[in-house]
Structure formats: structure tokens, C-alpha cells
C-alpha positions in Angstrom: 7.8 -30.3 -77.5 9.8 -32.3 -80.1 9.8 -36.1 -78.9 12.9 -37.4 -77.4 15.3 -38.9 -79.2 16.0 -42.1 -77.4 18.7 -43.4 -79.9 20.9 -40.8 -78.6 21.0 -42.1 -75.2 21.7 -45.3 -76.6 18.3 -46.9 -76.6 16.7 -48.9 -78.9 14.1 -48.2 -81.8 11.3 -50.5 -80.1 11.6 -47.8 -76.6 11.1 -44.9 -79.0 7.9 -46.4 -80.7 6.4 -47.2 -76.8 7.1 -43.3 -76.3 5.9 -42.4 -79.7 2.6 -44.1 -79.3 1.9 -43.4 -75.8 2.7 -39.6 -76.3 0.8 -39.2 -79.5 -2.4 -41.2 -78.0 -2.3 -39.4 -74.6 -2.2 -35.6 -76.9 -5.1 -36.9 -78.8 -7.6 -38.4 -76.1 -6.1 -37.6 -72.5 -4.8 -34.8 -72.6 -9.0 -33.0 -73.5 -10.0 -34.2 -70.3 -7.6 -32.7 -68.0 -9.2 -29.4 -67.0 -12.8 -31.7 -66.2 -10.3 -34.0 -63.7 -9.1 -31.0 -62.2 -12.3 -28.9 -61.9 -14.3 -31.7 -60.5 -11.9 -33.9 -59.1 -13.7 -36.4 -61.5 -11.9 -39.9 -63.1 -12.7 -41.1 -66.5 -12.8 -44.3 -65.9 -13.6 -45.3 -69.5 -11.1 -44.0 -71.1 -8.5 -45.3 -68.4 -10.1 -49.0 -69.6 -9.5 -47.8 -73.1 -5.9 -47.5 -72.9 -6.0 -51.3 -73.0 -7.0 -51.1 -76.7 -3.9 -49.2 -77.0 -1.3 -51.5 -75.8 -0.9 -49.2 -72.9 -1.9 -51.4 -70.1 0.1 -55.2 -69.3 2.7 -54.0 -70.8 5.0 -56.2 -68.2 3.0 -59.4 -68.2 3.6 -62.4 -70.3 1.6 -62.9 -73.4 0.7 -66.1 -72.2 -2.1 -63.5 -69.9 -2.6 -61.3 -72.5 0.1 -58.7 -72.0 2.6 -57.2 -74.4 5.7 -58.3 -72.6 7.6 -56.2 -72.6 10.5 -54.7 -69.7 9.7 -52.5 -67.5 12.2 -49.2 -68.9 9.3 -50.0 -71.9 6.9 -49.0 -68.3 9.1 -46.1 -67.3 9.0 -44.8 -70.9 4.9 -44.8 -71.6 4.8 -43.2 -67.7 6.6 -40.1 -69.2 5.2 -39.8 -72.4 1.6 -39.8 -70.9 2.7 -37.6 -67.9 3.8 -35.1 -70.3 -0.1 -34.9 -71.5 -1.9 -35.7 -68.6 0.0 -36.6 -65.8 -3.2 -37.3 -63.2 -3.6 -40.1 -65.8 -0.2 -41.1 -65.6 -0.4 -41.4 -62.1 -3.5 -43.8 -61.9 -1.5 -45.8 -64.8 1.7 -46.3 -62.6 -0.6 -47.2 -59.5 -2.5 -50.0 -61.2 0.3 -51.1 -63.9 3.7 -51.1 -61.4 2.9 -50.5 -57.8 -0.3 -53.6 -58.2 0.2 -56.0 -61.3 4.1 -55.4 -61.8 4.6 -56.6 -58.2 1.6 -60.0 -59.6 3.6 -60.5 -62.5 6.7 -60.9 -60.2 5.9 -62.5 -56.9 2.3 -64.3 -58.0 1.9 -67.8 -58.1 0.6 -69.5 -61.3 -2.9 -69.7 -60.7 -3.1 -66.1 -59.1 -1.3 -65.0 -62.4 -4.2 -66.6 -64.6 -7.1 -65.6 -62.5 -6.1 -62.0 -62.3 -3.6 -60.9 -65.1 -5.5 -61.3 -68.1 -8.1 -58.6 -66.6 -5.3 -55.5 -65.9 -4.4 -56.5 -69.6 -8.1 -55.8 -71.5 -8.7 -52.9 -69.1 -11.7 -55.2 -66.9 -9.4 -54.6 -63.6 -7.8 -51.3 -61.9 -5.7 -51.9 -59.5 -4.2 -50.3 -56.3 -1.4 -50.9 -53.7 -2.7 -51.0 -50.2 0.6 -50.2 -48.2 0.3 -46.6 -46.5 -1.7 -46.2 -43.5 -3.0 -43.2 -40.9 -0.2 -44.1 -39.0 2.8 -46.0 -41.0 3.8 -43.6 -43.8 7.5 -43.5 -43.6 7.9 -46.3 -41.7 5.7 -48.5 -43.4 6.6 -51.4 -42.9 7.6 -51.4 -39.0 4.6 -49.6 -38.0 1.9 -51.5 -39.9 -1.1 -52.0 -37.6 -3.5 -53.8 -40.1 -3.5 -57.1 -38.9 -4.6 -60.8 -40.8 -5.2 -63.7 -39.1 -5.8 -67.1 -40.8 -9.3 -68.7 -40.0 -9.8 -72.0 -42.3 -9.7 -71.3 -45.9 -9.3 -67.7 -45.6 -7.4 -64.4 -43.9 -8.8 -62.0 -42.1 -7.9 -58.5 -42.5 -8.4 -55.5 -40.1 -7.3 -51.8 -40.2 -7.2 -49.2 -42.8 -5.2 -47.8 -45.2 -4.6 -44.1 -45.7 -3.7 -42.2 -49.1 -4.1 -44.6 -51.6 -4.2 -44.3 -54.8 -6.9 -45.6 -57.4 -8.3 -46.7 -53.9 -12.0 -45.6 -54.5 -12.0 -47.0 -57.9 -9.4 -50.3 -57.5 -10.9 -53.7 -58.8 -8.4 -55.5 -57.4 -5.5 -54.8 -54.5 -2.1 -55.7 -53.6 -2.8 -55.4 -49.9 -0.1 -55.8 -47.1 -1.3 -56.6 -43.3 0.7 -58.2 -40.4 0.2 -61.8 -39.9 2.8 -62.1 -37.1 3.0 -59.4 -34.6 5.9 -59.8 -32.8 8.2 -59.6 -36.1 7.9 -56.1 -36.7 8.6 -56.1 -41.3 9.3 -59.4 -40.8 5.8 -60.3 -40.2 4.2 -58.6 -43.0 2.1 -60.9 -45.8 0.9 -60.0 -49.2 -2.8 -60.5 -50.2 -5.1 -60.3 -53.9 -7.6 -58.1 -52.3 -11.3 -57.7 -54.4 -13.8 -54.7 -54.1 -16.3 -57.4 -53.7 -14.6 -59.5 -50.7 -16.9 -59.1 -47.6 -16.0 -56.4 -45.3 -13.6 -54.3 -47.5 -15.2 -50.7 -48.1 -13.7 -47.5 -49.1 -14.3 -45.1 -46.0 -13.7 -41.8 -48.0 -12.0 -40.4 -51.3 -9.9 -37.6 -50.3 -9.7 -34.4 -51.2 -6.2 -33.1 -52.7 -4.3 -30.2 -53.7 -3.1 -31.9 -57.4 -3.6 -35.0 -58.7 -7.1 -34.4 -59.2 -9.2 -36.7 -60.9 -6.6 -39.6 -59.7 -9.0 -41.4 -57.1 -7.2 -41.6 -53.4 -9.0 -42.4 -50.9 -8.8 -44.4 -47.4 -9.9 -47.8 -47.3 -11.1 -49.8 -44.7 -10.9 -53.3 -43.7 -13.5 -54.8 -41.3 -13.3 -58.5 -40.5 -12.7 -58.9 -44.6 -12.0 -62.4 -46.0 -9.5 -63.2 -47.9 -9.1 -66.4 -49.6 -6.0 -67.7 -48.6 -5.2 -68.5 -52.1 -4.8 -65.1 -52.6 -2.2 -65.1 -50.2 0.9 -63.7 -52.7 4.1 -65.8 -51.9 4.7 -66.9 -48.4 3.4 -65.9 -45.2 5.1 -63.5 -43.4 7.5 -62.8 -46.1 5.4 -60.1 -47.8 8.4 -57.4 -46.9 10.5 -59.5 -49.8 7.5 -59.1 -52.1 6.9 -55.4 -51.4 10.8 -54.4 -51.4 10.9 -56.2 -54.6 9.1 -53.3 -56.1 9.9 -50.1 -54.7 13.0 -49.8 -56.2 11.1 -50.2 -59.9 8.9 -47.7 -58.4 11.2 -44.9 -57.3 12.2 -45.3 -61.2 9.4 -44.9 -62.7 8.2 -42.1 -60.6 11.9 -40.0 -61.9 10.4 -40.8 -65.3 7.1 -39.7 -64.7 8.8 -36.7 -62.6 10.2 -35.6 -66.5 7.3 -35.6 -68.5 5.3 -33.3 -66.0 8.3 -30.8 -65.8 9.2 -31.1 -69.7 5.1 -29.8 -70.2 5.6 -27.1 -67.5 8.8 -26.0 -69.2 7.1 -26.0 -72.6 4.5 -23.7 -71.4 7.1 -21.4 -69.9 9.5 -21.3 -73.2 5.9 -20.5 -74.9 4.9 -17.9 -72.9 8.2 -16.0 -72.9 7.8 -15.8 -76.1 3.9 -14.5 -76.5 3.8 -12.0 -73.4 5.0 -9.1 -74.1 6.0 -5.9 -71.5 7.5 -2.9 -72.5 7.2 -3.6 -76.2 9.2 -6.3 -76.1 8.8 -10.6 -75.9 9.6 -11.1 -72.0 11.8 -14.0 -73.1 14.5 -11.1 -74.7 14.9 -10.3 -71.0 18.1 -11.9 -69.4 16.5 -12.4 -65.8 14.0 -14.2 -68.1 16.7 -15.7 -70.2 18.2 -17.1 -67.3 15.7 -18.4 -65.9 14.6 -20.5 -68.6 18.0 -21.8 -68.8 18.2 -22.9 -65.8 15.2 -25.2 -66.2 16.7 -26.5 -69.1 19.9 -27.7 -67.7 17.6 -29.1 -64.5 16.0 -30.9 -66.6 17.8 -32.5 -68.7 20.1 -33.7 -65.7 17.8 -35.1 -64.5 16.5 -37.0 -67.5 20.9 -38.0 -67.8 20.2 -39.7 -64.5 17.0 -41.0 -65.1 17.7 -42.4 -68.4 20.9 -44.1 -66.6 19.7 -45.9 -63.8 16.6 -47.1 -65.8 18.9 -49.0 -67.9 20.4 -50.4 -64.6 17.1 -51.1 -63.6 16.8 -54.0 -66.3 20.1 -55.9 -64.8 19.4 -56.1 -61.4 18.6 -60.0 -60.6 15.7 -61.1 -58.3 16.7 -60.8 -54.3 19.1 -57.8 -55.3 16.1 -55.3 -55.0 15.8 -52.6 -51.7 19.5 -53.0 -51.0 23.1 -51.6 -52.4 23.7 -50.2 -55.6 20.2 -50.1 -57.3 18.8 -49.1 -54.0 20.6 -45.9 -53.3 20.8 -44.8 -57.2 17.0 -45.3 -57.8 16.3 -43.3 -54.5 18.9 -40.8 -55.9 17.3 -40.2 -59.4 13.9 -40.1 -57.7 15.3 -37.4 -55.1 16.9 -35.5 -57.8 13.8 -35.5 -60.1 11.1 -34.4 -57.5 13.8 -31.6 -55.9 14.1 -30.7 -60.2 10.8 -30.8 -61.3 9.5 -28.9 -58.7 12.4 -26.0 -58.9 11.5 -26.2 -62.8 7.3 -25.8 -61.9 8.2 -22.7 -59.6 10.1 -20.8 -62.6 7.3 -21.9 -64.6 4.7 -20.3 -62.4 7.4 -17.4 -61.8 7.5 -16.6 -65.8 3.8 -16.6 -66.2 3.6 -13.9 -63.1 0.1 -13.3 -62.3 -1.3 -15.2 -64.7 0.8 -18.5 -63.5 -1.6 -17.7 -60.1 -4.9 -18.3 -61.7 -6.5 -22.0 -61.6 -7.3 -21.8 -65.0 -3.9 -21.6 -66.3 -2.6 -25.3 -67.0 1.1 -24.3 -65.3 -1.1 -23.6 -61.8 -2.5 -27.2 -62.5 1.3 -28.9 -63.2 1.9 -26.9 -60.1 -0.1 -28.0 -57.7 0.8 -31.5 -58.4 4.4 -31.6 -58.8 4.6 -31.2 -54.9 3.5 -35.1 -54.7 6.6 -35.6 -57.0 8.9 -34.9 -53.4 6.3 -36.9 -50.8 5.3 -40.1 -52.6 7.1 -43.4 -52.9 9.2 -42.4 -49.7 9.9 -38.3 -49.1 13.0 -36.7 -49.7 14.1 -37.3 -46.4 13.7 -41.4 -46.5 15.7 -41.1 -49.7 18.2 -39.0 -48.2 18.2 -41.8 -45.4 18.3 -44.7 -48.2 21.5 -43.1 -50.2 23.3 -42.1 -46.9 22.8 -45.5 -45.0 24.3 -47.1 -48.7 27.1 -44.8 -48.6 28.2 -45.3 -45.1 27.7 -48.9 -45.6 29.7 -49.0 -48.4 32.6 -47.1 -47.2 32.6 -49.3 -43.3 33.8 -52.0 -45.7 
């Protein structure tokens, strides 16, 4: 693959050296250790802390904690580059980096932001978002049955949490319970959660189709205490806090959505060339031809509208988040980059025939994964739901 040129979509040298370093790091130390994550499911937790030394991890905070400060396009950018190389590491990065401190670094108070930051900067914390659970996927937020109750200094928390990433291996979680239950998502508070705070455990990591050797697991709170200085911005106003971040999220995931299918369409162009039936390379075939350009032109739509609304990204002012414009085009780049990179992984898989079938090949690994591209961060349909209901809105005036 022959590095993006960011300059020609009009952005500026200090995005391209992010890329550059991110993409040059992750071919030279992350991307060895991707057939051991996906053999044994296993995460290298050392090297994840190492990225730190890198520059790779804070990259949103203040340097007054330690971080590079940085925006968060400069987020969306190293998510990509790294996703190109080894995208299970790429996915633990965007849990711990956006979906957990991104969401500190905007909604934490100042002593939370000392206490905490400086540790997802030097690599000491990993963190996780605890939103999803066994029974509020979709609708997250109204059908949230983990419950907190003040008691003196601290919170309780009680319930579980289902499908969370870095959730076996987390330091430190972003944790959303309902503190008043009669307001539906508007009864929802935020909460620093430990690994250490009595009565948090993790009940099970699970075991996936892709993604391997990026930790999910359930989690499970029983009768855990919870300073309530930990409590992130006010009570019962944690659905401000977590909408606040989902549309940086959908982003993100549209840029980490183009790395994986860049590599998988990199293998194809490879292999077309290499294999050969009937005495001939099977990329001089036109079905073959086609194919491959097809992917192209998927791709690099997608990476037009990616690109686009990550620049928007950067001008949308605090309390304009999960709502209007940003909100129905960052669910739109999301829907069109998990419907394109998983149309580009199936031609990948297609061009490598039998081969493309076998676990060992890398392209059987991209695929495998890519499917999470079209469920995570709100499915297809929620998106669908999130760009129609802005539409309709829109047009009633």
C-alpha cells in the first residue's frame, strides 16, 4: 500500500506525520503479532502499554496530563493507519483512547482529569466503556437496568454489562447506570469505575468470531462502591455525557472501517496478480478485473465521505453532539463504511477462492472481523433510524 496522501484532501502536513508514524510503527511491531491474537484469542498487553512511548496513546488530552494534544481527526487518523496493520489492535486503541478517556478529557471534572489522565497517557491505565448490556443494546439508554444508588460518600452499582470491549483487561471504566428510575435516558449518571473497587468483577471474556485477541467480555457489578467523586458531571445527566461521544465515535469507527478494507483489498490486488489459472495471472481476467474495481471505487467513496465529515467533526461546538447535521452524517459515513468494507472483504475472500476459506490466510482473518464493522457503535438499522428521523425532521420544518 502506498500511504495516503492527505494533502490532497486538503489536510495538513502535521495529520500525515500522525498517519505516517502510526502506520510505520504498527507494520514494524503490531502487525507480527496478529496471527498469535487470532490463534489464541490472546492480548498483548505490553505492547498495547508500549504504544504510549510512541505518542500513540493521549493523543486528545492536554499536555498539562501528559497528552500530546492534539484533535481528535489526529484520533481518527492513527485508528486507520493502525487498523490497516492490525486492526484487533486498533480496536482495543479506539475503546480505551475515544469511547473511555476522550469522553474524561471532555466531560471530567478537574480533579478526575488529574487523578486519571496522566495514566491512559504513559500506558499505566486501559480503559473501557461500560454502556451495552444483556438486555439494552440498541436501546441503550432507555432500557438500562444497572441501577446506582447514592449511600454516603459513595454510589452503588448493580447489574451487568454485556459485550464490552477491553472489559477483561480495563484499568479503569467509563460506566453508565441509572440513578433515577422513573426517567427512562434521563436518569442515567456517568461513573470512573476501577478494577479494584469492591464488588466489580469480570463474569466471563467472550468468545468471538473476529476481533480476536481484543478482550470483550461481560462485567458484573455486585453491590460495587463507587466514590461519588467519580461521579462524571452531574447526576442524572450522564445521557449528555454519553451522547457527547458517539457521534466522535461513529467517526472514528468509518476511519478505522478504511484501514481494515484498504489491507483486505491490498491482499486481493496481490493475489490477482501471483495466482495463476490457465497459464495466465487471474487478475488478466475481466470478471477478476471487475471485481477489483469495484472495491476500489467502494473504497475510496467511502474514504471521500469519511475524510469529509471528519473535518466537520472538528467544528461542531459542545451541546451540538447526537442531534442534526453532525448526527445523521456521522451515522451516514459509519453506515456507508461498514456496508463498504464488508462488500470489499467478500470480493477479497471471493478472489482468493479456496484459499480465501482457510484460517490461515490473513483475508479469512480481515474477514471474520469486518462483520463487527456493521453491528457496533449502533447497527445499520439504528443508523438508518438516526439519518431518517434527521431527514424527516428536517424537511417537517
Amino acid at each position: 500500500m502506498t500511504i495516503p496522501n492527505l494533502a490532497a484532501f486538503g489536510f495538513a502536513d502535521d495529520y500525515q506525520a500522525a498517519y505516517d508514524t502510526a502506520y510505520r510503527y504498527a507494520e514494524r511491531e503490531l502487525y507480527p503479532l496478529c496471527k498469535r491474537m487470532d490463534d489464541e484469542d490472546w492480548f498483548p498487553e505490553e505492547a498495547f502499554r508500549k504504544l504510549a512511548g510512541q505518542g500513540l496513546l493521549g493523543v486528545t488530552v492536554p499536555a498539562a496530563y501528559g497528552g500530546a494534544e492534539m484533535d481528535v481527526l489526529t484520533q481518527c487518523f492513527i485508528s486507520e493507519a493502525v487498523a490497516y496493520w492490525n486492526h484487533t489492535m486498533a480496536a482495543g486503541m479506539l475503546a480505551s483512547d475515544n469511547l473511555c478517556l476522550h469522553n474524561l478529557v471532555r466531560n471530567a471534572n478537574e480533579d478526575q482529569k488529574r487523578r486519571y489522565l496522566p495514566g491512559f497517557c504513559d500506558g499505566s491505565i486501559i480503559g473501557a466503556l461500560g454502556m451495552t448490556e444483556p438486555g439494552a443494546g440498541s436501546d441503550a439508554l432507555g432500557s438500562m437496568a444497572t441501577t446506582a444508588r447514592r449511600d454516603g460518600d459513595d454510589y452503588v452499582l448493580n447489574g451487568r454489562k454485556l459485550f464490552i470491549t477491553n472489559g477483561p483487561v480495563a484499568d479503569v471504566l467509563l460506566v453508565y447506570a441509572k440513578t433515577d428510575l422513573t426517567r427512562r435516558q434521563h436518569g442515567i449518571s456517568a461513573f470512573i469505575v476501577e478494577k479494584t473497587f469492591p464488588g466489580f468483577s469480570v463474569a466471563q471474556k467472550l468468545d468471538k468470531m473476529g476481533w480476536r485477541g481484543s478482550p470483550t467480555g461481560e462485567l458484573v457489578f455486585d453491590e460495587c462502591r463507587v466514590p461519588a467523586g467519580n461521579l462524571v458531571g452531574e447526576e442524572n445527566r450522564g445521557n449528555v455525557v454519553m451522547m457527547s461521544g458517539l457521534d466522535i465515535e461513529r467517526v472514528i469507527g468509518a476511519f478505522f472501517d478504511i484501514g481494515l478494507a484498504q489491507r483486505a483489498f491490498d491482499l486481493a490486488l496481490d493475489y490477482a496478480t501471483q495466482r495463476k489459472q490457465f497459464g495466465r495471472a487471474i487478475g488478466e481476467f475481466q470478471m477478476i478485473q471487475a471485481m477489483l474495481a469495484d472495491m476500489y471505487t467502494e473504497l475510496e467513496a467511502m474514504r471521500a465521505l469519511t475524510y469529509q465529515v471528519g473535518r466537520e467533526i472538528l467544528a461542531v461546538r459542545p451541546g451540538e453532539e447526537g442531534r442534526g447535521e453532525i448526527h445523521k452524517r456521522s451515522a451516514a459515513a459509519l453506515l456507508a463504511a461498514g456496508r463498504g468494507c464488508m462488500r470489499i472483504l467478500d470480493q477479497a475472500v471471493q478472489i482468493h477462492g479456496g484459499m480465501g476459506f482457510m484460517r490461515e490466510m490473513e483475508v479469512n482473518r480481515l474477514y471474520r472481523s469486518g462483520k463487527v464493522g456493521e453491528i457496533a457503535a449502533g447497527s445499520n438499522q439504528i443508523r438508518q433510524v438516526i439519518i431518517a428521523g434527521e431527514l424527516l425532521k428536517a424537511a417537517r420544518g
